[in-house]
C-alpha positions in Angstrom: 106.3 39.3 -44.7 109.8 40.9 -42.9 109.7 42.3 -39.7 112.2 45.3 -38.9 114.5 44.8 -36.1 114.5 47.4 -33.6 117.7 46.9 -31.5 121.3 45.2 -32.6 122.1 41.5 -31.7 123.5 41.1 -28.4 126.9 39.5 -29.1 127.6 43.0 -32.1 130.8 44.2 -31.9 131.9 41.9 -28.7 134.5 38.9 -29.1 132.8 35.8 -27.9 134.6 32.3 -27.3 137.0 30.8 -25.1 139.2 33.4 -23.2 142.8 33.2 -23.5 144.9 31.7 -20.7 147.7 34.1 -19.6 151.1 33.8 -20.3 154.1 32.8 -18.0 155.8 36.0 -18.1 151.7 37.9 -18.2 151.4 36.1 -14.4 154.3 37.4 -13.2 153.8 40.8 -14.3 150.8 40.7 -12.5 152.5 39.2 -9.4 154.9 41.8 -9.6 152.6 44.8 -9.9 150.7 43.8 -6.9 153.8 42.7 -5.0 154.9 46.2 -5.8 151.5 48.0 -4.6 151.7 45.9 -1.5 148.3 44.6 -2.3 148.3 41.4 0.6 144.5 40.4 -0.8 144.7 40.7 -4.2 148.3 39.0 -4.5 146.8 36.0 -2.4 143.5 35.9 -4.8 145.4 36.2 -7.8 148.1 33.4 -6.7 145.7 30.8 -5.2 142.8 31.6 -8.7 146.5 30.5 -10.5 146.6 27.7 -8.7 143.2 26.2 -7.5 141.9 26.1 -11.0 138.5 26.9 -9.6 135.9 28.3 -11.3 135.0 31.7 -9.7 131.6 30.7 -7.9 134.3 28.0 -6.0 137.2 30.3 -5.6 135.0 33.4 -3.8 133.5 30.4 -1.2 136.8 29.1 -0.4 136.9 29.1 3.6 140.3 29.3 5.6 139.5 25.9 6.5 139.7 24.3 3.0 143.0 25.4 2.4 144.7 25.5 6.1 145.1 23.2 9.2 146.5 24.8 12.3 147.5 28.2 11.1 149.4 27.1 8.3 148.3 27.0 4.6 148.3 23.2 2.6 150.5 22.3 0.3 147.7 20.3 -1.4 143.8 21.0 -0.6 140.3 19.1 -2.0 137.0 21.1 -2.5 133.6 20.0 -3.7 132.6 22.0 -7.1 129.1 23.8 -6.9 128.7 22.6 -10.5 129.5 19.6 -10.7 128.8 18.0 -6.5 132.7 16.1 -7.3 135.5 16.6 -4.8 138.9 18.3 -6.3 142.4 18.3 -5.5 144.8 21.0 -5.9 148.7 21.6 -5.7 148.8 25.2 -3.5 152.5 26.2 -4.2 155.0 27.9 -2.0 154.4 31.2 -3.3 151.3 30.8 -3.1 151.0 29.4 0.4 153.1 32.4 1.7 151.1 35.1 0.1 147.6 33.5 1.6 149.2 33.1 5.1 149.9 36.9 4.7 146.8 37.5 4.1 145.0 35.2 7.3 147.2 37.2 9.5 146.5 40.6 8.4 142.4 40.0 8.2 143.1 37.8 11.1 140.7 35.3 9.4 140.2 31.7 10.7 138.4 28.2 10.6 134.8 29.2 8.9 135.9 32.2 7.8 135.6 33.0 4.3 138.6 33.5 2.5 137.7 36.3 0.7 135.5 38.0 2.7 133.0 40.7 1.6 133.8 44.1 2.5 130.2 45.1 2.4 128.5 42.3 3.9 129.2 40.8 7.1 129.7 36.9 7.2 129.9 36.3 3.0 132.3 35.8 0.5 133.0 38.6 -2.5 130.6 37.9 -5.4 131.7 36.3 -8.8 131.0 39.6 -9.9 133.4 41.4 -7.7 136.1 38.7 -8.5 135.3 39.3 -12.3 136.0 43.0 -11.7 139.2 42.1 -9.8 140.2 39.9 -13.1 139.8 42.8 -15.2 141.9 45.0 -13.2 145.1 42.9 -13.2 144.4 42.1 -17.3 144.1 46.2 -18.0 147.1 46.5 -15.4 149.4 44.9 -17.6 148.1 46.4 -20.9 146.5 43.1 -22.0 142.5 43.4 -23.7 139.8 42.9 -21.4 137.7 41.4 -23.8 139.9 38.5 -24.8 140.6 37.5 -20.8 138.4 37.1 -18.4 137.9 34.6 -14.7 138.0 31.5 -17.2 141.6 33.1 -17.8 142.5 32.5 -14.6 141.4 29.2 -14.2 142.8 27.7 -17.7 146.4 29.0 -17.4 148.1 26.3 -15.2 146.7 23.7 -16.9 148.5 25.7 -20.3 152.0 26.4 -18.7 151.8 22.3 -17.9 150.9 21.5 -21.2 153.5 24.0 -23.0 156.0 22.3 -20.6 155.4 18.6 -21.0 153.3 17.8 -23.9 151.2 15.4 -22.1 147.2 15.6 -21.6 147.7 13.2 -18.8 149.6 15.6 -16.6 147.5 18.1 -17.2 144.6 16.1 -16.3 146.2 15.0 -12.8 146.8 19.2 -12.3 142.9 20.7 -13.5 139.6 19.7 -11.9 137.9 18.7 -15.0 136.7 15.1 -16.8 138.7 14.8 -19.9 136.4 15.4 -22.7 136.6 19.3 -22.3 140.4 19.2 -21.5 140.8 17.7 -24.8 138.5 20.0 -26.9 140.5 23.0 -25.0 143.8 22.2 -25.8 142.6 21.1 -29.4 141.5 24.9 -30.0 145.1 26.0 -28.0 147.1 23.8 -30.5 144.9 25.5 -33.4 146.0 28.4 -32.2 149.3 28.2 -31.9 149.4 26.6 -35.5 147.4 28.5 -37.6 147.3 32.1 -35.7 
């Protein structure tokens, strides 16, 4: 006995799978785009998603306070994950720390304030959904595919510069907020990659 099927499998036609990490020279056109635009928010989100390695239900809670003592932005800050309860530390670097500091003063943000506040809602953050949006933007901005980026993107491409850089798993363990089985399977498909494609 068959059954007909009456609609088309979800996944038809759509790439599904780990999302690329960008590029060095992809971030920095970014950077530059929205440096050029004068876009103060979006530079500071894009920098600190670069950095933190959060994933994007942690990066769109951040609050001024987990990133700043006294006005001035960290040069190193810890979080607890939503996913996983376990504390994180991660490097916030210069250019980084100057474009969020722009961005404190002109939304004039402190303490527990989020640090990417809804423009909708008073007193919450900008959805994953928002941030997702955000993502897709800078990828299309550049001329890259949307479908083979995406928040993941964001969060894997430090951790891929380090890699490229010094060859060592253990460095890029120190510098991504993740146990080491994953990290291993992720640059295992990253070294396929670069092998055989």
């Amino acid at each position: 006995m068959t059954f007909p099927i009456s609609k088309a499998p979800w996944n038809k036609g759509k790439l599904v799978g780990q999302k690329l990490p960008l590029k060095l020279e992809q971030i920095w056109a970014i950077r530059i785009r929205l440096e050029i635009a004068n876009n103060i928010r979006e530079l500071a989100m894009f920098n600190m998603a670069i950095d933190c390695k959060l994933r994007s239900c942690d990066l769109v809670k951040l609050l001024v306070r987990d990133i700043s003592r006294n006005g001035e932005v960290l040069d190193r800050a810890q979080v607890t994950q939503q996913k996983t309860s376990q504390p994180v530390q991660f490097e916030i670097t210069k250019k980084t720390r100057e474009s969020v500091e722009a961005w404190i003063e002109l939304r004039g943000l402190s303490g527990m304030d989020y640090l990417w506040p809804s423009r909708m809602r008073k007193f919450d953050h900008i959805t994953t959904h928002q941030y997702a949006r955000l993502v897709k933007k800078w990828i299309t901005s550049i001329g890259l595919d949307p479908s083979v980026y995406a928040t993941h993107s964001m969060r894997r491409s430090k951790a891929t510069l380090i890699y490229k850089k010094t060859k060592n798993l253990r460095a890029v363990h120190v510098n991504i907020p993740v146990s080491v089985a994953p990290l291993i399977r992720v640059f295992r498909s990253l070294v396929f990659r670069q092998v055989f494609l």
